[in-house]
N, C-alpha and C positions, 0 to 999 in steps of 0.2 A: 238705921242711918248709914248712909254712906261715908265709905274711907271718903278722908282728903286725899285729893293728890299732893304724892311730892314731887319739893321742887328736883327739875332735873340738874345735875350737877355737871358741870362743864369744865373740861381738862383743859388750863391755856398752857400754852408753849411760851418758856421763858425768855427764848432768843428772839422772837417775832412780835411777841405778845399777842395773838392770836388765836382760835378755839383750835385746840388740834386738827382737827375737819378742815378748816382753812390756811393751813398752813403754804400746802402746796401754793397756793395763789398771793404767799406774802412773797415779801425783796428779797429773803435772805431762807429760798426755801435748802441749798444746798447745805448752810451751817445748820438746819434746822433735824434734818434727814439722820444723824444718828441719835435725838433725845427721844425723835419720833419710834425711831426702832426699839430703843430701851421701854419708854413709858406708852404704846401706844401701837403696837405690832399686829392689832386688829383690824385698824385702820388702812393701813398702810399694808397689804397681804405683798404686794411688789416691791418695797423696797427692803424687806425680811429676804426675797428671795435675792434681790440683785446685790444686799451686804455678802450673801453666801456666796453666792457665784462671784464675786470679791477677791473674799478670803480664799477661795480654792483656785484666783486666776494667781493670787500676791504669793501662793503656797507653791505655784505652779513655775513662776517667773524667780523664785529664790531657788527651788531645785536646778532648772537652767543656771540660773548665774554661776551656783558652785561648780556645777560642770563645766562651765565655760571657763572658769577661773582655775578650776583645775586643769583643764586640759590646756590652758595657756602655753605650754611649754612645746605643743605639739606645734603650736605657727597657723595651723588649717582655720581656725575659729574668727583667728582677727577681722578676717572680712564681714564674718556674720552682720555687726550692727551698722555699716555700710548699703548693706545692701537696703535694709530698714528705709535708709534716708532716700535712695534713689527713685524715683517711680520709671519701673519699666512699661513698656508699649508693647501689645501683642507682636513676635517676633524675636524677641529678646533686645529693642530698642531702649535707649537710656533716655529717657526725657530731659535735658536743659531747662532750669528755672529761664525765662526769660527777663531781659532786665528792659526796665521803662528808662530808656532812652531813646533820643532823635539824634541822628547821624547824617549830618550835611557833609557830602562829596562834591568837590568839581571837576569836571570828568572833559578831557579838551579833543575836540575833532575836528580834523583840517586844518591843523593847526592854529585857527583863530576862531573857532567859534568852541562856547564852551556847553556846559550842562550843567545843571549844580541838580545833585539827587538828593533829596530827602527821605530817610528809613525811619519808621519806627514811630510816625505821629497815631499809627493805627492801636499800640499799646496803651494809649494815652484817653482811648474812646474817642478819636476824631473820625471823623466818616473821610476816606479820602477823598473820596468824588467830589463833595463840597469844598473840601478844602484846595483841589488841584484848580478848584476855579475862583478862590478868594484870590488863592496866589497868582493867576494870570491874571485875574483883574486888578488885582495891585500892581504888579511889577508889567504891566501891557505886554507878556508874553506866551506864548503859546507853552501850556502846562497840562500833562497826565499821567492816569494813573496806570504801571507798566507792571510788567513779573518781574523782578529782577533775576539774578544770575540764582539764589537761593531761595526760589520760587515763591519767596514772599514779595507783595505789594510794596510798589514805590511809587514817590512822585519826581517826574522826571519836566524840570522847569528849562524851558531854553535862557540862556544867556546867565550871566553872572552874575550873581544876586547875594554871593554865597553869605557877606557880612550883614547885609539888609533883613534877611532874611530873620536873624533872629530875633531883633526886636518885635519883628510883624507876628512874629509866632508866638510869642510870649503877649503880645500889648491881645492877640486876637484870641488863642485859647490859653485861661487863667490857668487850667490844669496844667500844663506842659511848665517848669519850673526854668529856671537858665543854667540854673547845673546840671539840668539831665539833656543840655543840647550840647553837642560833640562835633569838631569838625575833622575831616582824615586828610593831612597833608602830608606826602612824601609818606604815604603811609603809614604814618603814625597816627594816632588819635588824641586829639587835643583837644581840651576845654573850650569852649565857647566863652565862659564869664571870665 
């Protein structure tokens, strides 16, 4: 007569509840990833290797620090974790976070005719093209989109609209907020709300 088969015996994982095997595919596979390495390191042949490479990066980043806390005194070190934060541009350029604001200027020529510029709707994912022609066809004026002085895109509206303006741009794109619209007078920069 033939053996019976036995039954197969199945490892759940107590954080997921789930067959070890499918763990990766539950909610919570990152809390899951060190019971897996203890009870179940067959399975898992990659994450055995990337605990190690780990331990030898945490082993690696504690040597660093004492030198660096050691050599405190020397003053050279301090910039180190500075430069961390920066991201530089081929050349040795410092890239600027940019910030998602819109900055209405009005800008006067001939003494009585004005401009009112608007910067920074393009941060906001508005297309300017479209938008340089809501805004003429709102305000019945001739409206586009220019280089300005900092080689970035603007829209350059004839006549003075500068206070109008921000309702139209708030009521027309929801993304654009009334706190991040700015206006520059006597060169200052001033709230819009």
């Amino acid at each position: 007569m033939a053996d019976k088969p036995q039954p197969v015996r199945v490892l759940y994982c107590p954080i997921c509840s789930l067959p070890a095997e499918y763990c990766e595919f539950g909610p919570d596979f990152e809390k899951c990833k060190p019971w897996l390495i203890q009870n179940a390191p067959d399975l898992y042949p990659d994450l055995l290797k990337e605990a190690n490479a780990k331990e030898a990066g945490e082993v690696s980043n504690q040597l660093q620090s004492t030198s660096i806390s050691s050599a405190a005194g020397d003053g050279a070190t301090s910039s180190a974790p500075k430069q961390e934060e920066v991201k530089r541009l081929p050349g040795g350029k410092i890239k600027k976070k940019e910030r998602q604001e819109v900055i209405i200027e009005k800008v006067t020529r001939n003494k009585r005719k004005c401009i009112t510029t608007v910067k920074g709707l393009d941060l906001f994912g508005v297309k300017l093209s479209d938008a340089s022609k809501k805004l003429g066809k709102k305000f019945a004026t001739g409206a586009s989109v220019v280089k300005g002085p900092t080689e970035k895109e603007q829209i350059d509206v004839q006549g003075d609209i500068s206070y109008d303006i921000v309702d139209f741009i708030t009521e027309t794109w929801r993304d654009v907020p009334e706190t991040a619209i700015f206006f520059i007078e006597d060169g200052k920069k001033v709230p819009a709300a």
